[in-house]
DOMILO-898279 format. One record per residue (C-alpha): residue in one letter; z, y, x. Coordinates in steps of 0.2 Angstrom, whole numbers, plus 2048, in hexadecimal, padded with zeros to 3 digits. Example, Ala and Ser with C-alpha at 12.3 -4.5 7.8 and 13.67 -1.06 7.14 Angstrom:
% residues 2
A8277EA83ES8247FB844
***
This chain:
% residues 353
X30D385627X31039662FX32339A631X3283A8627X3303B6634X3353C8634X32E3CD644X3203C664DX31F3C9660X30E3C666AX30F3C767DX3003C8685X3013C3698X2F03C66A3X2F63BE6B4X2E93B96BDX2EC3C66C9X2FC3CB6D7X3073CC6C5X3063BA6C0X3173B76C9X3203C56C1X31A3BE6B0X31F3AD6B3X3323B76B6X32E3BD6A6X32C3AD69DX33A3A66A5X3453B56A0X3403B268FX3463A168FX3573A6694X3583B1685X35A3AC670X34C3B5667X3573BC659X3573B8647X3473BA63DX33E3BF64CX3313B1656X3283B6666X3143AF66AX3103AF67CX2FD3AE688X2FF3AC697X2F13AB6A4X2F83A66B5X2EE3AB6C5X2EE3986CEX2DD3936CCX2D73866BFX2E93876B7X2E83876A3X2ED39769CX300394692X303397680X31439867AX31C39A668X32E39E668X33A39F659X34D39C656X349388655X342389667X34F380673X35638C680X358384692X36438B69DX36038D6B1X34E3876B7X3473786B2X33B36E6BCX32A36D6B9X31B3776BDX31C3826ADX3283916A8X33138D699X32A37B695X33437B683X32938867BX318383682X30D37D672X2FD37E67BX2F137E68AX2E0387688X2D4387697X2D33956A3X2CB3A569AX2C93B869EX2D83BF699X2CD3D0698X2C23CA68BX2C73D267BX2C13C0673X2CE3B867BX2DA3C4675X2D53C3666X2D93B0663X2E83B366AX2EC3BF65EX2E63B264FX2ED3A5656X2FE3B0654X2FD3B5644X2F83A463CX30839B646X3153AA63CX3143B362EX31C3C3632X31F3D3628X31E3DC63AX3133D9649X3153DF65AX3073DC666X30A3DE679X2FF3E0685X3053DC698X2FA3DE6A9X2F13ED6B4X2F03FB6ACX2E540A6B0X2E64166A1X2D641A698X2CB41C6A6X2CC40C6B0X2D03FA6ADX2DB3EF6A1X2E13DF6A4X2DB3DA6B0X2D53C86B6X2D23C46C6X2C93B26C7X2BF3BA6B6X2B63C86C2X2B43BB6D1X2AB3B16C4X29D3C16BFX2A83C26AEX2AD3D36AAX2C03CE6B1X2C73DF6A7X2CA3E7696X2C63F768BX2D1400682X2C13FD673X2C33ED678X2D43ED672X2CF3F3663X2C03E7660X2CF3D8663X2DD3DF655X2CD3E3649X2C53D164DX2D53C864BX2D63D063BX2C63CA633X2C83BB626X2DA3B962CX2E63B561EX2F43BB629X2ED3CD628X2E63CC618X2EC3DD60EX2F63E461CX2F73F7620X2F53F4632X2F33E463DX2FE3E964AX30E3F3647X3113F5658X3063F6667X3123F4679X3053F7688X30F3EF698X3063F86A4X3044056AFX2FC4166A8X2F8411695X30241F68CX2F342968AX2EA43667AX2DA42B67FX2E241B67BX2EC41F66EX2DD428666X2D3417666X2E040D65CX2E041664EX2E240D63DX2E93FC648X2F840064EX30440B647X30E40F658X30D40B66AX318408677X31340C688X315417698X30B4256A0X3104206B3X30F4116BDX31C4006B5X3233F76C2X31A3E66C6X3283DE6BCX3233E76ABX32F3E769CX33F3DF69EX33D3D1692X34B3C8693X3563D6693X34E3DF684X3513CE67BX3633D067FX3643E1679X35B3DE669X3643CF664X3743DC666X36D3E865BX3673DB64DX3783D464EX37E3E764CX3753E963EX3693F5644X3583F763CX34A3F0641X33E3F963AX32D3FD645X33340E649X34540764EX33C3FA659X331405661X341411667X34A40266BX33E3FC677X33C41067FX34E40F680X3523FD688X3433FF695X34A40E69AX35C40969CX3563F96A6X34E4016B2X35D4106B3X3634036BDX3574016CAX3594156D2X36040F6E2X34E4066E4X3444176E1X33B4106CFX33641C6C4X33141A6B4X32B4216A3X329419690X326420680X32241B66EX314426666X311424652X2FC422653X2FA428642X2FF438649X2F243A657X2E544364DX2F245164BX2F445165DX2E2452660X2DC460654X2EB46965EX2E2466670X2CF469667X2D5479664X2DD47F674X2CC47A67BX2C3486670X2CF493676X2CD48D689X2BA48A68AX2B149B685X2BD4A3694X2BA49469DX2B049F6ACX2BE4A96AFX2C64A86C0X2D64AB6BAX2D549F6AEX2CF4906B8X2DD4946C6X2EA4936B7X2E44846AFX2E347C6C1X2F64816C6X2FD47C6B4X2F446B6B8X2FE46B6CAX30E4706C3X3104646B4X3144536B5X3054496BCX3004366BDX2F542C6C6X2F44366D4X2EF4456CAX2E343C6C1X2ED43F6AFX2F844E6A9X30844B69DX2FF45568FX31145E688X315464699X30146969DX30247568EX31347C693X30F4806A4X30048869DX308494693X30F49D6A0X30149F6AAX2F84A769BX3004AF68CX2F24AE680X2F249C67FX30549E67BX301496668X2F348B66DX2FC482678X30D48266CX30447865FX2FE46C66CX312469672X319467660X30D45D65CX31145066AX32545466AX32E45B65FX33A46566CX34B46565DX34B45165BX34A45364BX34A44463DX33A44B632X330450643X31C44E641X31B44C655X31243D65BX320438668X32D43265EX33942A66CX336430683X34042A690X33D42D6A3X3474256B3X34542A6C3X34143A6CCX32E4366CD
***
């Protein structure tokens, strides 16, 4: 029988790449930490030794908690309830059993599904697996592919039978994921999504430490509600790695409400219609290039931070002024304000990068 929770947390771990040891410090960090009350946590884990069975884990308030390492080849042998054989950690069909597997082990009236590996925005590859692609298999996911998993978990599964949306939260642990293009395809499967624009440190979210937190908060009284989560995570993330200035980290979360991202997009469609019939112009091209150079970039110029893009616009030409207005307050609402309509509902950056 499925035990009746509030939260259900999935942590999806593609290791089989140079990241397997930091995720093995995240299990571990994990096991030093007491999920709070009404909250259980399901963890994959695909470790990067060749021929070792990829981990499932189901942790709840009954799970023992060791303290200090124990022996034994596996992290946090009190939580292990299985060992599958080694599978592409980029196949959205493993995913997707995962995700089943979940839902049928804890009935939840929320669900947060993370998703933890290489990152590379919407253009580029997604969880990868290393011994997959030495093996001709794709070795990587899509952001469709994503999709196709939370829609294909869904299907004749009395766990998700009636619900508004499969996932209530989306977390992407990985670099370059907090994108319009990714949060454009998960529309209608996720209500909000966690992620970052810029490079995550190899360590990822601070798991352990976000426990921590969280439990303070639960024992607070605080809500928990999706939308409290989600700021709780942006928050704590932030504040973790405050601390790591002296090492020269920088990094950047935010929590975006998906079911706002059309908004956002019929703002962009129509800057474009203002942009492209001048689109020839000299003087246009050169102020569309410098706003690009001037606002905040990632991936090595690859990706512009949308908000800043449009601001740094507006001052190289004036006739875009409103177009590129709309655009801002539909990302960020600038006054903070409790009935705002911008996606972004909760930003934080560290670091000077």
């Amino acid at each position: 029988p499925r035990t009746h929770v509030k939260w259900l947390v999935m942590l999806y771990l593609s290791g089989d790449n140079n990241l397997s040891p930091d995720m093995v410090w995240a299990i571990n960090e994990i096991s030093e930490s007491r999920v709070p009350e009404g909250f259980a946590v399901t963890i994959q884990y695909d470790g990067v030794t060749p021929g070792s069975p990829t981990l499932r884990y189901a942790i709840d308030r009954e799970t023992p908690v060791r303290r200090g390492m124990s022996r034994g080849p596996l992290p946090f042998p009190e939580a292990k309830i299985d060992e599958l054989r080694e599978d592409d950690a980029g196949n959205p069909r493993v995913l997707e059993d995962f995700i089943r597997w979940s839902v049928n082990g804890y009935h939840a009236r929320y669900r947060m599904l993370i998703l933890s590996g290489h990152g590379s925005g919407s253009v580029g590859d997604f969880l990868n697996d290393d011994q997959a692609r030495r093996q001709l298999q794709p070795g990587a996911m899509s952001i469709p592919g994503v999709s196709l998993a939370i829609t294909y978990a869904c299907e004749n599964n009395p766990g998700l039978t009636n619900v508004d949306k499969p996932v209530h939260i989306l977390g992407l642990d990985s670099c370059l994921m907090s994108t319009l293009e990714v949060a454009s395809e998960l529309k209608g499967l996720a209500s909000l999504l966690v992620a970052s624009e810029g490079f995550v440190p190899n360590s990822g979210w601070p798991y352990g430490y976000l426990l921590e937190q969280l439990k303070a908060r639960v024992g607070r009284g605080e809500s928990v509600d999706p939308e409290a989560i989600s700021t709780y995570l942006v928050r704590d993330c932030a504040e973790y790695y405050s601390t790591y200035l002296p090492a020269g980290v920088s990094f950047d979360i935010s929590s975006c409400d998906i079911d706002r991202i059309d908004d956002v997009k019929t703002a962009v469609e129509l800057l474009a219609s203002e942009l492209l019939p001048s689109i020839e112009e000299r003087g246009l091209q050169d102020a569309a290039v410098l706003a690009h150079w001037r606002a905040q970039s990632f991936k090595w110029e690859q990706y512009v931070d949308l908000w800043d893009f449009c601001g740094q616009l507006k001052r190289q030409v004036d006739r875009l002024g409103v177009a590129c207005d709309n655009v801002m307050t539909r990302v960020i609402d600038a006054t903070g304000g409790r009935d705002s309509t911008a996606a972004v509902i909760a930003h934080e950056t560290v670091g000077i990068e």
